[in-house]
FIDOMAR-544346 format. One record per residue (C-alpha): x negated, y negated, z; residue in one letter; residue number from 1; chain. Coordinates in nm, 4 decimals. Example, Ala and Ser with C-alpha at 12.3 -4.5 7.8 and 13.67 -1.06 7.14 Angstrom:
// FIDOMAR-544346
<node <-1.2300 0.4500 0.7800> "a" 1 "A">
<node <-1.3670 0.1060 0.7140> "s" 2 "A">
// end
This chain:
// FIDOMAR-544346
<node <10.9641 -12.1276 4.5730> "x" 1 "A">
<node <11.0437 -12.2268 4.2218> "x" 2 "A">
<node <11.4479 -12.2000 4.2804> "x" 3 "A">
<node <11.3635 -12.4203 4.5905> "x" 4 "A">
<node <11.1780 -12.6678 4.4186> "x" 5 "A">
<node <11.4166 -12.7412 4.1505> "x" 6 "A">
<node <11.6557 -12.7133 4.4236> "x" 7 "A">
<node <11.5037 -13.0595 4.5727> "x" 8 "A">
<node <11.3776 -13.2117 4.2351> "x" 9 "A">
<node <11.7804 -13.2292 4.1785> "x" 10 "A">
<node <11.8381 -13.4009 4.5300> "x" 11 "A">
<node <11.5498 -13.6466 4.4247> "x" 12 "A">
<node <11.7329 -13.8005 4.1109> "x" 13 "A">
<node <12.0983 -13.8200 4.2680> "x" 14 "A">
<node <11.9200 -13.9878 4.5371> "x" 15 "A">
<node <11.6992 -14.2307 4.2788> "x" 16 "A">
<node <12.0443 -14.2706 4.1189> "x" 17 "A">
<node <12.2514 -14.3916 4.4062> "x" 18 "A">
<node <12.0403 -14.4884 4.6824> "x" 19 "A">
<node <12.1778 -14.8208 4.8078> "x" 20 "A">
<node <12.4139 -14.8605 4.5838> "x" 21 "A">
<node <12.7791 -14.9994 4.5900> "x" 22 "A">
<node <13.0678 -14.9008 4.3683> "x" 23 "A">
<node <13.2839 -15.1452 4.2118> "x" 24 "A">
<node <13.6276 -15.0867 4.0236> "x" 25 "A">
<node <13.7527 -15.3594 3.8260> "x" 26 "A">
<node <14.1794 -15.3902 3.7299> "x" 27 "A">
<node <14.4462 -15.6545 3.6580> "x" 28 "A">
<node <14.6870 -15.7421 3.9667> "x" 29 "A">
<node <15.0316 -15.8339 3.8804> "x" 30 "A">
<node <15.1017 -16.1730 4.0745> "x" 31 "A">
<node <15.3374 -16.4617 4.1243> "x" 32 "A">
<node <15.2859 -16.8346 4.0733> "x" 33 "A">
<node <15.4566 -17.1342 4.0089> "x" 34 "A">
<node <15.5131 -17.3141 3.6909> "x" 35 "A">
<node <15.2317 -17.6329 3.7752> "x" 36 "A">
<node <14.9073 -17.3692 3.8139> "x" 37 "A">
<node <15.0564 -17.1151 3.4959> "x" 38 "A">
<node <14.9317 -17.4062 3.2161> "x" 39 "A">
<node <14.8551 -17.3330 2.8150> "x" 40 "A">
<node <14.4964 -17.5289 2.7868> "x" 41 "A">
<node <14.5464 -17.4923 2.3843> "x" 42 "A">
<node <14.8284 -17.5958 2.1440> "x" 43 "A">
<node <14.7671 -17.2783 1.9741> "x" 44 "A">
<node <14.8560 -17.0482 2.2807> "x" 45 "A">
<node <15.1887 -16.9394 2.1592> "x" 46 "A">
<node <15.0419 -16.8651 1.8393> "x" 47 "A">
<node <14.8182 -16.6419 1.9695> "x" 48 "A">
<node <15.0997 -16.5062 2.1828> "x" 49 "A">
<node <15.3039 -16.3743 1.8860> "x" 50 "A">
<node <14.9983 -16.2590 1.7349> "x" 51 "A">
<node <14.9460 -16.0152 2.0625> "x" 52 "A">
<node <14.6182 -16.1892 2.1918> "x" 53 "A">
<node <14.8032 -16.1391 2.4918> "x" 54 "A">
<node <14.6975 -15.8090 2.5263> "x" 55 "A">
<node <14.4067 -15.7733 2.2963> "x" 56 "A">
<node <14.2236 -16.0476 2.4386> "x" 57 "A">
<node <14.3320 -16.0537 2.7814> "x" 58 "A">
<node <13.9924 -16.1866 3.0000> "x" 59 "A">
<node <14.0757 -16.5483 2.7377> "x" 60 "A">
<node <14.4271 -16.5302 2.7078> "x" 61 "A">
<node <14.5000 -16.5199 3.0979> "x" 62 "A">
<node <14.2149 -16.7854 3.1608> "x" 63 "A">
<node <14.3778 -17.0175 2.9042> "x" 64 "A">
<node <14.7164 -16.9823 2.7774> "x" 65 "A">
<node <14.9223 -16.8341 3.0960> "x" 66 "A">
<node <15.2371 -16.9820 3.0071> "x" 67 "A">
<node <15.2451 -16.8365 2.7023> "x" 68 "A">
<node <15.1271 -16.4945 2.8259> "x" 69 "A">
<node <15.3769 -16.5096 3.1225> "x" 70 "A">
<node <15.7184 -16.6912 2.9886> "x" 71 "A">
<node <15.9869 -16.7481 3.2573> "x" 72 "A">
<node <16.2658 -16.8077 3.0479> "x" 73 "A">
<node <16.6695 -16.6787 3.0660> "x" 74 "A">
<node <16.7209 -16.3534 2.9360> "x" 75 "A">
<node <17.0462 -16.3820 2.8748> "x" 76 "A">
<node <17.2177 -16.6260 2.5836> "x" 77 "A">
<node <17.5036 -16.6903 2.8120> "x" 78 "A">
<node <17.3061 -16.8078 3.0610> "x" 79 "A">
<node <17.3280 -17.2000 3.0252> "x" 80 "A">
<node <17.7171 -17.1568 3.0409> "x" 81 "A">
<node <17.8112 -16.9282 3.3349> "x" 82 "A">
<node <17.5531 -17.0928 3.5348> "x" 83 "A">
<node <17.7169 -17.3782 3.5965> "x" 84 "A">
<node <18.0036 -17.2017 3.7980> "x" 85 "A">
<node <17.9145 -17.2932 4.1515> "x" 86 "A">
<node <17.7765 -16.9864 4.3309> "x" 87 "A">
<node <17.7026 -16.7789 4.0508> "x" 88 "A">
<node <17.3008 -16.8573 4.0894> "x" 89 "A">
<node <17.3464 -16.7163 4.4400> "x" 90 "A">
<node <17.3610 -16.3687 4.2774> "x" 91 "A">
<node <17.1255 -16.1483 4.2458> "x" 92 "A">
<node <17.2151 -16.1051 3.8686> "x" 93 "A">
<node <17.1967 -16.4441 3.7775> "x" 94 "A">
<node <16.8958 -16.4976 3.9873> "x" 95 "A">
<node <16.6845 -16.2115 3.7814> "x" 96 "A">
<node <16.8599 -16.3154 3.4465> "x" 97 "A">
<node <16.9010 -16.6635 3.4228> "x" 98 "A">
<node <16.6101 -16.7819 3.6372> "x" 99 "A">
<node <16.5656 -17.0963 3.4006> "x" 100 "A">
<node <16.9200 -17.1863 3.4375> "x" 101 "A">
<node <16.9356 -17.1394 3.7897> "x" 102 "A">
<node <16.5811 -17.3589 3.8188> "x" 103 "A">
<node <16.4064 -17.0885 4.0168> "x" 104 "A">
<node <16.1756 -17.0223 3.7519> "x" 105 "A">
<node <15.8137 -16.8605 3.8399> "x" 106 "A">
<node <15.6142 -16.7363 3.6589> "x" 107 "A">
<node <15.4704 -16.3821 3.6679> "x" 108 "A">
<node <15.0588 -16.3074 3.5680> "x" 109 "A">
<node <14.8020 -16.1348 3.6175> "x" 110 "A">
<node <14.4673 -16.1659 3.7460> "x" 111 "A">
<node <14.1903 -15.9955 3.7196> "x" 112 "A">
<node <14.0363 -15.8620 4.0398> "x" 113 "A">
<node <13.7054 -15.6791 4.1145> "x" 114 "A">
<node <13.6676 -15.4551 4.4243> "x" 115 "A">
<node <13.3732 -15.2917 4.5668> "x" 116 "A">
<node <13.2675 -15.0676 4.8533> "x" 117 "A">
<node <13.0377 -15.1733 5.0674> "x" 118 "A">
<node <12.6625 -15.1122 4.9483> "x" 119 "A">
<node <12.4755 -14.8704 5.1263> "x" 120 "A">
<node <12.1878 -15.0595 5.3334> "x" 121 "A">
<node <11.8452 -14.8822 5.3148> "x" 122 "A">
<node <11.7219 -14.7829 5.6434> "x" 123 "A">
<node <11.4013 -14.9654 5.7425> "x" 124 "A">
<node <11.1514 -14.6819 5.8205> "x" 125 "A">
<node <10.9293 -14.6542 6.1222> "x" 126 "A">
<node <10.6182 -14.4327 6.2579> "x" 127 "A">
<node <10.7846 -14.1879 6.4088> "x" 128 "A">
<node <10.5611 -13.9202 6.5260> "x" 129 "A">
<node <10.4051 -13.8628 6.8806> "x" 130 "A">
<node <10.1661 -13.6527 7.0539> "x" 131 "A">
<node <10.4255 -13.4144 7.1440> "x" 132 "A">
<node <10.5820 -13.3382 6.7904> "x" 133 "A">
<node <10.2415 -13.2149 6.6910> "x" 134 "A">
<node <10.0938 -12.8732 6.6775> "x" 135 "A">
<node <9.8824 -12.6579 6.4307> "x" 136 "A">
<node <9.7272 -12.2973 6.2996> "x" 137 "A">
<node <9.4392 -12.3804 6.5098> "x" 138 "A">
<node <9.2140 -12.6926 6.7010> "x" 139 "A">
<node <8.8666 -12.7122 6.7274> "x" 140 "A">
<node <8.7227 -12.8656 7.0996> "x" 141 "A">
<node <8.7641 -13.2155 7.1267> "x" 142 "A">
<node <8.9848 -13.2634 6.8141> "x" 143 "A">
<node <9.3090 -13.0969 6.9429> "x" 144 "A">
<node <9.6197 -13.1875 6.7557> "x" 145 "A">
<node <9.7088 -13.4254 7.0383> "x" 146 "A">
<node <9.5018 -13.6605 6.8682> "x" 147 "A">
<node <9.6560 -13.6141 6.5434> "x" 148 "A">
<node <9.8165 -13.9244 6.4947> "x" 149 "A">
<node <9.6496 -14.2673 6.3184> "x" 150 "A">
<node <9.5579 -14.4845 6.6348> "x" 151 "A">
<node <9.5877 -14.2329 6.8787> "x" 152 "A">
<node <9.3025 -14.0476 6.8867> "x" 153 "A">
<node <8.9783 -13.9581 6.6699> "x" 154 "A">
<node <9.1473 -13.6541 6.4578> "x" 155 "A">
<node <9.2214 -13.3030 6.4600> "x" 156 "A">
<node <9.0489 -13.0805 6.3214> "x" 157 "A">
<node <9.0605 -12.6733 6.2450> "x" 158 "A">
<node <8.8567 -12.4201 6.3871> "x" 159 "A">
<node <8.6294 -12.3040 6.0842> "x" 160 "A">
<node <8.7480 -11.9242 6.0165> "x" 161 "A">
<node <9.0949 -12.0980 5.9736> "x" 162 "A">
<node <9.1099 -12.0302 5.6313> "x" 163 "A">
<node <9.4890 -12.1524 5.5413> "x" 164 "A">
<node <9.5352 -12.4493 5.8199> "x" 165 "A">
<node <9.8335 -12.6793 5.8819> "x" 166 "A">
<node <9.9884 -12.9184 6.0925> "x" 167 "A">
<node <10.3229 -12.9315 6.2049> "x" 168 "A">
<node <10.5489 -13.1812 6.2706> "x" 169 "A">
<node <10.8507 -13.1382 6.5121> "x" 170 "A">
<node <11.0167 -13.4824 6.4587> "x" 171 "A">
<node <11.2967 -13.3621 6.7412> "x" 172 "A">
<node <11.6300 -13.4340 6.4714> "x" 173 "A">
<node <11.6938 -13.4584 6.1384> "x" 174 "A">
<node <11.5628 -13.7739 5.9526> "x" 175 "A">
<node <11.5296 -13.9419 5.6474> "x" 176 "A">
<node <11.1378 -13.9094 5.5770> "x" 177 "A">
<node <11.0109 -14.1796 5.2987> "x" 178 "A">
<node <10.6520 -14.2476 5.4028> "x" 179 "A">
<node <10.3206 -14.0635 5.5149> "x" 180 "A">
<node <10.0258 -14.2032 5.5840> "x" 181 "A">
<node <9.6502 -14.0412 5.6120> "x" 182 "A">
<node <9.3100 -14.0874 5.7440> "x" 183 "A">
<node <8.9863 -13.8634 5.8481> "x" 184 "A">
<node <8.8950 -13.7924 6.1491> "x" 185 "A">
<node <8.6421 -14.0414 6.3486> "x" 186 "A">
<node <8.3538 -13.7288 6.3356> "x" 187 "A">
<node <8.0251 -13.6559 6.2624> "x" 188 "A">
<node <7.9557 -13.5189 6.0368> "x" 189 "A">
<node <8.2139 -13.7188 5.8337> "x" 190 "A">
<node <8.5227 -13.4704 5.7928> "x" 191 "A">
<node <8.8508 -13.5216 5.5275> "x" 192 "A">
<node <9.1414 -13.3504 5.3530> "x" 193 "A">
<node <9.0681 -13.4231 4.9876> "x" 194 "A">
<node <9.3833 -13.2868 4.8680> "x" 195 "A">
<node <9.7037 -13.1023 5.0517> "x" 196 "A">
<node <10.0545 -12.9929 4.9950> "x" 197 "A">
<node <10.3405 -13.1231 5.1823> "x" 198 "A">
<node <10.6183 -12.9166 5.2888> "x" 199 "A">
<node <10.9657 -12.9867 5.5169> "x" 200 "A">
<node <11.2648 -12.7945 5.6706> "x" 201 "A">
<node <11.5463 -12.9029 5.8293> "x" 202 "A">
<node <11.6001 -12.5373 6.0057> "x" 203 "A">
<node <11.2765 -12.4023 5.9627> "x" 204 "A">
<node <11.4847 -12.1116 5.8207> "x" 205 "A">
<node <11.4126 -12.2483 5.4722> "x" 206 "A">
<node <11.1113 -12.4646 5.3775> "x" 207 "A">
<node <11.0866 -12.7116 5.0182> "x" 208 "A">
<node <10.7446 -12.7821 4.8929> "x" 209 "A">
<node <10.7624 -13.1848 4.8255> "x" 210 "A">
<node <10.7261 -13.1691 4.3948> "x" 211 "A">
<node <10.5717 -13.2901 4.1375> "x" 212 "A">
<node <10.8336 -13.4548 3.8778> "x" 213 "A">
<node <10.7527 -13.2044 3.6079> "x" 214 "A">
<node <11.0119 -12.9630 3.4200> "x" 215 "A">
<node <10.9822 -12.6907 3.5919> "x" 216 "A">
<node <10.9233 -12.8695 3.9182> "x" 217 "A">
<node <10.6461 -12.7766 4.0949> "x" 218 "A">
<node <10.4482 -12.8264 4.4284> "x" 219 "A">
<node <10.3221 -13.1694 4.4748> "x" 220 "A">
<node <9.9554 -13.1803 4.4853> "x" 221 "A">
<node <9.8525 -13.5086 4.6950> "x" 222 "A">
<node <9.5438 -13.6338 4.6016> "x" 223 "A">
<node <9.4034 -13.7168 5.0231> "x" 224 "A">
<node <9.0955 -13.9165 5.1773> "x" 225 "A">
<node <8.7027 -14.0208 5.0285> "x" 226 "A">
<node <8.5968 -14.0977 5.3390> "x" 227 "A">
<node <8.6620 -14.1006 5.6952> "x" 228 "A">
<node <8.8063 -14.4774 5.7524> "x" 229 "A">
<node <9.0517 -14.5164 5.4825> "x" 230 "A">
<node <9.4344 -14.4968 5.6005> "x" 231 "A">
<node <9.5707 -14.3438 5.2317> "x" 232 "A">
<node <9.9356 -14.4482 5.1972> "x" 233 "A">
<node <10.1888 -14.2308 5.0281> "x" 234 "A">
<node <10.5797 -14.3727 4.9927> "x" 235 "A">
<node <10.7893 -14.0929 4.9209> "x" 236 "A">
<node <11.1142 -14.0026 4.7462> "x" 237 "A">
<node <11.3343 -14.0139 5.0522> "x" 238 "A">
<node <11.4064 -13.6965 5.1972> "x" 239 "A">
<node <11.6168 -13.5350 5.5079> "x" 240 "A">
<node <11.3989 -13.2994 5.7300> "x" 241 "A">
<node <11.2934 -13.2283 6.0747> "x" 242 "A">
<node <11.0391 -13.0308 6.0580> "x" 243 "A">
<node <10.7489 -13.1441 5.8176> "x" 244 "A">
<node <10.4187 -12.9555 5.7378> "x" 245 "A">
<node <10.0901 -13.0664 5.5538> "x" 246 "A">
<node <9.8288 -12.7574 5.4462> "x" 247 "A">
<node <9.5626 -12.9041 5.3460> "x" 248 "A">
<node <9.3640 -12.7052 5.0339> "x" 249 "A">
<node <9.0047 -12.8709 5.0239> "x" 250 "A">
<node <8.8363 -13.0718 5.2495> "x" 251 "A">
<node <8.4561 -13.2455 5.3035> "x" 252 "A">
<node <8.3116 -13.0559 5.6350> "x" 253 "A">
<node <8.5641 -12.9954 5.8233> "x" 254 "A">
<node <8.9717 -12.9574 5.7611> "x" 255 "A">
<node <9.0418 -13.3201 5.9790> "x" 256 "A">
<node <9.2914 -13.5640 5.9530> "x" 257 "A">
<node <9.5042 -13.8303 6.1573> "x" 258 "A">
<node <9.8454 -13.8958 6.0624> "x" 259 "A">
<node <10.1482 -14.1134 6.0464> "x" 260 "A">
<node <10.5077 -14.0544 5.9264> "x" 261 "A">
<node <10.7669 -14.2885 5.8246> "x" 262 "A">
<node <11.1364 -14.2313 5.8501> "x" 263 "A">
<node <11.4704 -14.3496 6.0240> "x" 264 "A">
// end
């Protein structure tokens, strides 16, 4: 149980870590633009240029001096000269070389772009149990575990030699479990789970005891009902499951409780 329990408490933190969460890369995109939007907003821009602000200060440099930071000028010294030959601009040489010259100047920069997945929504959970997802180790007469559920019924309740009872859930296919509520049962005398553990499966094959976030992990305790009336609310580190199970460990009369669980 201990091997499954820190099993789980690991699954807990990845999911407190990245549950709805959306990941976002941020890099510098080459781009090309014309001369009028590619302006130095400071006299001191090609200055700074020289200096290599260019790169070490890039987020200010590309915000404020992009001329200097992206010159479009001839490459060539012959440029001015041969480019007034009719048709040499028309080359591809001249066109990459001389681009001053030829007055096709643009200027190449960069911009810095920020991408990010799409978040992951959070499910909105709902009651999902129903009379037919329920059974149990045992019923007592009247309080079958048909009436189980929180505003369907007055309780169940175990028979009184059931010394280690439980109710389980069936929720029919996998889902992601983040609420439970409780209540005791509408009886006389007045019957409650003080305290119970809560346990889930998605096989059956291989339960998890819901744990306490201790190192080592171990089984969560939950602290249950005072009285008969009051719905306790629990929300829970989300969890995958279909098959959930509460065993409750002390109780005031009888071992009663209605139910309710949350997922999507």
């Amino acid at each position: 149980m201990v091997l499954q329990l820190f099993t789980f408490a690991c699954a807990l933190v990845l999911l407190m870590k990245g549950y709805d969460c959306g990941k976002c890369a941020t890099y510098w995109q080459t781009v090309k633009t014309d001369k009028d939007s590619c302006v130095d907003k400071n006299k001191s821009c090609a200055t700074w240029s020289i200096q290599g602000e260019c790169i070490k200060s890039k987020d200010f440099m590309m915000s404020n001096c992009c001329t200097a930071c992206s010159p479009c000028r001839d490459e060539r010294d012959f440029c001015d000269e041969l480019t007034r030959i009719p048709g040499q601009c028309d080359l591809d040489f001249f066109k990459l070389n001389c681009p001053t010259s030829c007055g096709i100047c643009t200027m190449t920069t960069e911009r810095k772009v920020q991408k990010c997945e799409a978040s992951v929504k959070k499910c909105e959970p709902k009651a999902s149990l129903r009379n037919s997802y329920i059974s149990a180790s045992s019923q007592l007469q009247n309080f079958e575990v048909n009436l189980a559920r929180i505003g369907g019924g007055h309780g169940w309740c175990a028979r009184v030699d059931d010394t280690k009872p439980f109710v389980h859930l069936d929720l029919r296919s996998i889902k992601e479990i983040s609420g439970l509520n409780i209540q005791g049962a509408h009886a006389e005398p007045a019957s409650f789970v003080k305290t119970f553990f809560l346990s889930f499966s998605e096989t059956t094959e291989t339960w998890y005891f819901y744990p306490e976030n201790t190192n080592p992990p171990k089984a969560k305790l939950f602290h249950g009902n005072s009285d008969r009336k009051t719905i306790v609310k629990y929300d829970l580190v989300p969890f995958k499951a279909r098959y959930i199970r509460v065993y409750p460990q002390t109780w005031q009369n009888y071992a009663c409780v209605r139910m309710e669980i949350y997922s999507c």
